[in-house]
DRENTIVO-319903 format. One record per atom (N, C-alpha, C, O): residue number from 1; residue in one letter; atom name; x, y, z. Coordinates in nm, 4 decimals. Each point is the difference from the previous one (the first is absolute). Layout:
BEGIN
- nr  rest  atom  xx  yy  zz
- NUM  A  CA  X  Y  Z
...
This chain:
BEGIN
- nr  rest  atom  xx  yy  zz
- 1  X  N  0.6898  -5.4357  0.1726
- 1  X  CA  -0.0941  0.0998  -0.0416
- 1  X  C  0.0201  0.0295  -0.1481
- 1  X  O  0.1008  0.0583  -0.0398
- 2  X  N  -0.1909  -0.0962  -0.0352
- 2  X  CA  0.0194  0.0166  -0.1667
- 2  X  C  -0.0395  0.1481  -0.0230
- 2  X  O  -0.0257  0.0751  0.0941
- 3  X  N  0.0234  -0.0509  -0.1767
- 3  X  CA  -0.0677  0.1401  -0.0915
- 3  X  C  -0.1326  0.0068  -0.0152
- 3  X  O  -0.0499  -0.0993  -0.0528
- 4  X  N  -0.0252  0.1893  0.0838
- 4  X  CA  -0.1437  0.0084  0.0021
- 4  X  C  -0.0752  0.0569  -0.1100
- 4  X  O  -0.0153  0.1221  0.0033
- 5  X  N  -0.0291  -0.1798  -0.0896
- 5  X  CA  0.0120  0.0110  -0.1574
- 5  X  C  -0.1981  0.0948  0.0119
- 5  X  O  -0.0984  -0.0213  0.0708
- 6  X  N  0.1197  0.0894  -0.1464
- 6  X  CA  -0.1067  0.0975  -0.0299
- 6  X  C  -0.0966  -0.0372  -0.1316
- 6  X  O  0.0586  0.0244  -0.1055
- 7  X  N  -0.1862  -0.0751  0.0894
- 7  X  CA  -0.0360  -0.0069  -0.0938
- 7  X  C  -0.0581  0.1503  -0.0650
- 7  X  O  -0.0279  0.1078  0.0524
- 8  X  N  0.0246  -0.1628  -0.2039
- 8  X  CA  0.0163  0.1269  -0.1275
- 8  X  C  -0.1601  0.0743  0.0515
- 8  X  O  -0.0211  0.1203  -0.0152
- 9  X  N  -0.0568  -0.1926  0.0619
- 9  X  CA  -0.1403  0.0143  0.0322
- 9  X  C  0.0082  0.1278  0.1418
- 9  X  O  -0.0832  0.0893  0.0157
- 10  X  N  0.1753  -0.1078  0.0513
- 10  X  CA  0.0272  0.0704  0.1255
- 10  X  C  0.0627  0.0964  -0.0550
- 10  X  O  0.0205  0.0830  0.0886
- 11  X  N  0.0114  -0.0563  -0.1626
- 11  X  CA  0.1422  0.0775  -0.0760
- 11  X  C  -0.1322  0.1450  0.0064
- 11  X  O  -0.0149  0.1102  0.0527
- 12  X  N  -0.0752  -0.2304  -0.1696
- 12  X  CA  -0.0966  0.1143  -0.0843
- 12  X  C  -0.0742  0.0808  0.1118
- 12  X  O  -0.0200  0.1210  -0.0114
- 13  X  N  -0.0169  -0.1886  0.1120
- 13  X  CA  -0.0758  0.0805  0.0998
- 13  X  C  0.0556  0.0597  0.0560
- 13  X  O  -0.0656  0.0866  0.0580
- 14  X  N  0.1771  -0.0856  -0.0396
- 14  X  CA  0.1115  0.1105  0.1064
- 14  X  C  -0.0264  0.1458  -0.0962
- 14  X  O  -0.0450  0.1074  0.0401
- 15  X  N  0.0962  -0.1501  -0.2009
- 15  X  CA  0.0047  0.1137  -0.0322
- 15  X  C  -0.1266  0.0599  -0.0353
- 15  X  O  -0.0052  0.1226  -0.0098
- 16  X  N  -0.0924  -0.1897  -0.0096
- 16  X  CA  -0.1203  0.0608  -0.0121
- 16  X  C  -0.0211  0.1073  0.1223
- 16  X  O  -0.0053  0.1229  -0.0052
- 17  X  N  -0.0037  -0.2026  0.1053
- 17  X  CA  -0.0388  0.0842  0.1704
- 17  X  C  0.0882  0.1122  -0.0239
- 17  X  O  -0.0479  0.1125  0.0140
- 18  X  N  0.1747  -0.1256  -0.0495
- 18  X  CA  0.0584  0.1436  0.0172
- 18  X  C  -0.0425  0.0650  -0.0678
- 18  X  O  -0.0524  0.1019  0.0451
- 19  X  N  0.0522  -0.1258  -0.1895
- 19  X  CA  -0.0165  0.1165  -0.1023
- 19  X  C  -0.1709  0.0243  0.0762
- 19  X  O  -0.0165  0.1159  0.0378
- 20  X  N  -0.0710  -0.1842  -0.0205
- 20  X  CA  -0.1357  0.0634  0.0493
- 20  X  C  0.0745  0.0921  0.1234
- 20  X  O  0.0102  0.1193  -0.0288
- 21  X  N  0.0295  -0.1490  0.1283
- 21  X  CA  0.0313  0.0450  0.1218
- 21  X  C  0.0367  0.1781  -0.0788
- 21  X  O  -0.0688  0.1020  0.0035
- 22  X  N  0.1992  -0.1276  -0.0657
- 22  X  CA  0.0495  0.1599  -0.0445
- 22  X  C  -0.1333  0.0536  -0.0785
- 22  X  O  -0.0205  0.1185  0.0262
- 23  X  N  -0.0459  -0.1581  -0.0883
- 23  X  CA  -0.0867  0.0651  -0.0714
- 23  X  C  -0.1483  0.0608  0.1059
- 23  X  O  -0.0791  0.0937  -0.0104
- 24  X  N  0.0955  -0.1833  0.0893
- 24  X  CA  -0.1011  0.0797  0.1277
- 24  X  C  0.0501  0.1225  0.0668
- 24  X  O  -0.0616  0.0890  0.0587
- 25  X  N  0.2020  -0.1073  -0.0844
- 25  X  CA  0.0638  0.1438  0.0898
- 25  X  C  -0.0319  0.1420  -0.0636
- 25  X  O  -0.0034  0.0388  -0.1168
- 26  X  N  -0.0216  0.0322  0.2561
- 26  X  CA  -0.0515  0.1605  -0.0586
- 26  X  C  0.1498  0.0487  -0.0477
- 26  X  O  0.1036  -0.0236  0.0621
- 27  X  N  -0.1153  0.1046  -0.1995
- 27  X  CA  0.1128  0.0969  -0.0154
- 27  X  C  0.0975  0.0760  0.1199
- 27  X  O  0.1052  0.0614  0.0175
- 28  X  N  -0.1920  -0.1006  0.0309
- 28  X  CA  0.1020  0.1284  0.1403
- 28  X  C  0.0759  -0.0974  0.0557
- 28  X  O  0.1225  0.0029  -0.0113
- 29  X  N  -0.1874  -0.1012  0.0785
- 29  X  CA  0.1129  -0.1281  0.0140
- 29  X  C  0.0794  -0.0452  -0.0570
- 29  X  O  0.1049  -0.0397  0.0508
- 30  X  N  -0.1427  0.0309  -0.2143
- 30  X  CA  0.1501  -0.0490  -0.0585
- 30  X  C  0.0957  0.0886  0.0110
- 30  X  O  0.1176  -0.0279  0.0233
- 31  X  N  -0.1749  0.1690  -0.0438
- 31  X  CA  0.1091  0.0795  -0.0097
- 31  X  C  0.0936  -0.0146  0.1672
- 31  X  O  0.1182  -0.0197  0.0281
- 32  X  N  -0.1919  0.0324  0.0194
- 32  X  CA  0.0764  -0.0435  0.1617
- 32  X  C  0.1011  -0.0805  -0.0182
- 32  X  O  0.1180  0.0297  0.0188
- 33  X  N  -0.1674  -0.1520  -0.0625
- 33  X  CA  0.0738  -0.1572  -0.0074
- 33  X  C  0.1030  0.0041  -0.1280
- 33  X  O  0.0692  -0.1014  -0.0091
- 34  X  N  -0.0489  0.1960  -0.0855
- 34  X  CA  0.1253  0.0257  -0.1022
- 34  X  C  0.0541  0.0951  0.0782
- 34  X  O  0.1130  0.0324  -0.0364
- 35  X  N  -0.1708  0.0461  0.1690
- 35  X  CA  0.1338  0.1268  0.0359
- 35  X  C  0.1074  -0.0982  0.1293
- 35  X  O  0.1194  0.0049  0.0296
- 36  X  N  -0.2157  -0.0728  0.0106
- 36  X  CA  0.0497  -0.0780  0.0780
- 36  X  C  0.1043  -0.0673  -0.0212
- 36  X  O  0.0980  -0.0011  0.0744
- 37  X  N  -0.1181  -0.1013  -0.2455
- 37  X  CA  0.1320  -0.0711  -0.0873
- 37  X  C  0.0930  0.1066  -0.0095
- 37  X  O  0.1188  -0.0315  0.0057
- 38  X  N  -0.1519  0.1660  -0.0205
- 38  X  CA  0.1440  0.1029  -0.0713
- 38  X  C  0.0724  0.0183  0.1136
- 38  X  O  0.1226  0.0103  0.0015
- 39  X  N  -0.2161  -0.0047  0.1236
- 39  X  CA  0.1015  0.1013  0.1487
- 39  X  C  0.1199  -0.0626  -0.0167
- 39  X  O  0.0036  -0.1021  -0.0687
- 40  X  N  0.0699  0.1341  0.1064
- 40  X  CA  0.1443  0.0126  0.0749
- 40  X  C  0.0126  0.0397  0.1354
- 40  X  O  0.0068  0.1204  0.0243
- 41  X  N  -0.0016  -0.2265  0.0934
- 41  X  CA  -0.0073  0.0254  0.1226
- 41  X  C  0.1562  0.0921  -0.0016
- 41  X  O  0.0918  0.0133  -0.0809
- 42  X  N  -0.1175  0.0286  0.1928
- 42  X  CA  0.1576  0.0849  0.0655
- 42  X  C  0.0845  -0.1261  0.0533
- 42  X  O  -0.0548  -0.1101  0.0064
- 43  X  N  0.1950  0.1283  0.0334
- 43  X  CA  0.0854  -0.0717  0.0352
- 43  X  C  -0.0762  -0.0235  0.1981
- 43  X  O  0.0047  -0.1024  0.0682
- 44  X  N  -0.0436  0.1904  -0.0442
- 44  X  CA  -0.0398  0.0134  0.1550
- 44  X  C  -0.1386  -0.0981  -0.0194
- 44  X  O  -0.0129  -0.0748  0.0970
- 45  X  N  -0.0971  0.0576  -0.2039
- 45  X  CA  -0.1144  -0.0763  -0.0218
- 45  X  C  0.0319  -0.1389  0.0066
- 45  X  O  -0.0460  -0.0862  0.0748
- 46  X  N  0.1673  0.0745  -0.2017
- 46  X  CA  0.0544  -0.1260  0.0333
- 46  X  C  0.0520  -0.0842  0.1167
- 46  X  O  -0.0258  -0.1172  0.0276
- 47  X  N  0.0917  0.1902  0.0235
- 47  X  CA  0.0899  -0.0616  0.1345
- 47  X  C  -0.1411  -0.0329  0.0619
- 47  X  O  -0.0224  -0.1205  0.0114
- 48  X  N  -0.0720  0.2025  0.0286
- 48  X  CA  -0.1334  0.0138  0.0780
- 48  X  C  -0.0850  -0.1692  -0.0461
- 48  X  O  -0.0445  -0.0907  0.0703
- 49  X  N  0.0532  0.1119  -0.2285
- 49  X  CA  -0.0529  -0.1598  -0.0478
- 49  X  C  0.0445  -0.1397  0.0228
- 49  X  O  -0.0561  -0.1088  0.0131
- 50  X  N  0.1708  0.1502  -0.0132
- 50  X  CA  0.1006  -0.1236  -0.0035
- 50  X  C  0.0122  -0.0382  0.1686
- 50  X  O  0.0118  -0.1200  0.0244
- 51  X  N  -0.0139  0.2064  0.0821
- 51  X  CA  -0.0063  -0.0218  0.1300
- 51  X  C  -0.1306  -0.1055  0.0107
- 51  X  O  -0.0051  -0.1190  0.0310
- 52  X  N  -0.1131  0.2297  -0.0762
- 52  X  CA  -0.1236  -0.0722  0.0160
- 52  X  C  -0.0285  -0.1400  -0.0293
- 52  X  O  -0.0766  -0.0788  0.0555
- 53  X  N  0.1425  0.0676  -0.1388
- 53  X  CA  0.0075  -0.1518  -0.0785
- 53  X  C  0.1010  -0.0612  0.0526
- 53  X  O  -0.0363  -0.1172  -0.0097
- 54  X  N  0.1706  0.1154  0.0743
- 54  X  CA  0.0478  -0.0599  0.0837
- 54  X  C  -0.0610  -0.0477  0.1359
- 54  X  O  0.0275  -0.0975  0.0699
- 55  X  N  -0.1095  0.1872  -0.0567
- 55  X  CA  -0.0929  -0.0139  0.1762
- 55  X  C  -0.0854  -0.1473  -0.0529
- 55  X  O  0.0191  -0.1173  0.0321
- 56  X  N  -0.1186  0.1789  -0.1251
- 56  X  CA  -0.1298  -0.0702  -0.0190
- 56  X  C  0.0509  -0.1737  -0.0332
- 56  X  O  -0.0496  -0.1062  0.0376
- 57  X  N  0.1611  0.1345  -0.1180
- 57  X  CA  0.0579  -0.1592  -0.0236
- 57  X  C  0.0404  -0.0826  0.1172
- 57  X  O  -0.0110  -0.1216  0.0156
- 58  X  N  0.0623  0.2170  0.0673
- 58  X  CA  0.1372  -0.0429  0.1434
- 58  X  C  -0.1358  -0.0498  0.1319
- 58  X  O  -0.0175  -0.1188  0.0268
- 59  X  N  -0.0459  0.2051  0.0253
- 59  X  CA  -0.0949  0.0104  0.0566
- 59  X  C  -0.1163  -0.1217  -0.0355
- 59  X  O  -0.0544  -0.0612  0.0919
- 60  X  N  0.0277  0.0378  -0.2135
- 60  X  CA  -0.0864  -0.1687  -0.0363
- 60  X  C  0.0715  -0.0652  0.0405
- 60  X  O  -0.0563  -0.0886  0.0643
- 61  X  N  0.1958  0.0769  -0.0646
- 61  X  CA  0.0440  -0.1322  0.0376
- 61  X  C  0.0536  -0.0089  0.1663
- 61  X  O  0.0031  -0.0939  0.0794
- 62  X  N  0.0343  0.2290  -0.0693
- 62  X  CA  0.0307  0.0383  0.1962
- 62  X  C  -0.1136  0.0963  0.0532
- 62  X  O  0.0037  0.1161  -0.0409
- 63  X  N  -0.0727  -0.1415  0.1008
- 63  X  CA  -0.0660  0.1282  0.0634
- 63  X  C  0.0443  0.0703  0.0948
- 63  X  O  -0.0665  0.0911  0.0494
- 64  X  N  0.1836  -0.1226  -0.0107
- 64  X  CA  0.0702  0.1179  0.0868
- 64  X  C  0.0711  0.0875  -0.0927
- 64  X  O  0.0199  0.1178  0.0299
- 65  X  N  0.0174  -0.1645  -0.1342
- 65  X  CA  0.0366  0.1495  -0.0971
- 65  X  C  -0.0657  0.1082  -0.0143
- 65  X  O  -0.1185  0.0038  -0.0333
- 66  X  N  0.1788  0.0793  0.0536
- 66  X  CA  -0.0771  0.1525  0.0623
- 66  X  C  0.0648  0.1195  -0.1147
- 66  X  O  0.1203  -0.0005  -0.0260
- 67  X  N  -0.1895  0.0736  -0.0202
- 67  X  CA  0.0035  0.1061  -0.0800
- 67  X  C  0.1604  0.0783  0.0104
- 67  X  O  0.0859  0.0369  -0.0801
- 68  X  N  -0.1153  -0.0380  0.3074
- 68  X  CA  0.1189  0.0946  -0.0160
- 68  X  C  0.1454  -0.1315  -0.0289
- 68  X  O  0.0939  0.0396  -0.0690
- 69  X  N  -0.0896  -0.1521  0.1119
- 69  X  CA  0.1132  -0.0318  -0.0341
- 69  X  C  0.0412  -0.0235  -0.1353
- 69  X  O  0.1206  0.0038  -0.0247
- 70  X  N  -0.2459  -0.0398  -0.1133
- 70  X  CA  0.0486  0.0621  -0.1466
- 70  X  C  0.0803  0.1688  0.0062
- 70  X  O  0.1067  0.0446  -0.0421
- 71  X  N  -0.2057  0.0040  0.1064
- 71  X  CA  0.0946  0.1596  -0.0136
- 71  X  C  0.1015  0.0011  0.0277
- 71  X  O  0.0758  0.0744  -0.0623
- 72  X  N  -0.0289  -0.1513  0.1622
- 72  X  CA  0.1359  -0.0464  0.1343
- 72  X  C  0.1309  -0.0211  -0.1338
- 72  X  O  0.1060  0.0604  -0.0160
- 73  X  N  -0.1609  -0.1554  -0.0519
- 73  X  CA  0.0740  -0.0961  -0.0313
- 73  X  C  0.0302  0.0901  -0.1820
- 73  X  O  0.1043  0.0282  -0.0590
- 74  X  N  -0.2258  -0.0120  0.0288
- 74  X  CA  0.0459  0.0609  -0.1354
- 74  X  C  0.0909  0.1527  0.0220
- 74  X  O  0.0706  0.0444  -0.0906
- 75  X  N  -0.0853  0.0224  0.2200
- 75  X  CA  0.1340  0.1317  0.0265
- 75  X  C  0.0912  -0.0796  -0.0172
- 75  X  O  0.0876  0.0359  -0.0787
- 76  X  N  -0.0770  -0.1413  0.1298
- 76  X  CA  0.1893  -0.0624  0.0660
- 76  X  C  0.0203  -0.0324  -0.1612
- 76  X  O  0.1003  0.0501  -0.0510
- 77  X  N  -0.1811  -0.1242  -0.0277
- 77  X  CA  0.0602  -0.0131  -0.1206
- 77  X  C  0.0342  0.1287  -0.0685
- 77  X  O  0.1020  0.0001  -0.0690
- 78  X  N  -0.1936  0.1414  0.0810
- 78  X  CA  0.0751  0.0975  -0.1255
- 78  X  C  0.0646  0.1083  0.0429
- 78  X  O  0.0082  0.1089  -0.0569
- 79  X  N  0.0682  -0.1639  0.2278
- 79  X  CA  0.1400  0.0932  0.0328
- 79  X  C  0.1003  -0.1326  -0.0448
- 79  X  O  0.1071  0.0398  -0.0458
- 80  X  N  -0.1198  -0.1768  0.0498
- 80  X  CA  0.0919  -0.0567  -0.0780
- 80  X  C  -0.0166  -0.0076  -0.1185
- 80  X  O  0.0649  -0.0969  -0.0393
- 81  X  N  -0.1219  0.1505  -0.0511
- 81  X  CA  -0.0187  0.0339  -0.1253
- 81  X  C  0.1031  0.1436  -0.0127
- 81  X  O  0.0337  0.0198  -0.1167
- 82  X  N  0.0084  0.0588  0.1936
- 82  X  CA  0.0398  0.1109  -0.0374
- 82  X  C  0.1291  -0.0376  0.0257
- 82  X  O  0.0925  0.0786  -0.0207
């Protein structure tokens, strides 16, 4: 599998579409979409993200992976964390 090389021509249209794309956005949305870049989730948001994203990854590849055994499994890791 080599490297999948991008021409300069594709380059230009990517950034064109975006910069059009942001420039269609209403003010209220951007402002949304810069408070969004600043948040700072809580330590409790995180754990919550990082579960979620353990499921959604684990679960494509097993479908018997089940929500509660991420929960199962990430307790047992952070009483052996303590």
């Amino acid at each position: 599998m080599g490297t999948k090389l991008i021409s300069l021509d594709k380059i230009a249209w990517y950034c064109l579409r975006d910069s059009l794309i942001y420039s269609l956005m209403t003010d209220a949305l951007k402002k949304l979409i810069e408070a969004a870049r600043a948040a700072k989730p809580t330590p409790e948001q995180r754990e919550q993200q990082r579960r979620s994203f353990v499921y959604g990854n684990t679960h494509f590849e097993n479908e018997l992976i089940t929500r509660e055994m991420i929960d199962r499994e990430a307790e047992k890791l952070a009483k052996d964390e303590k």
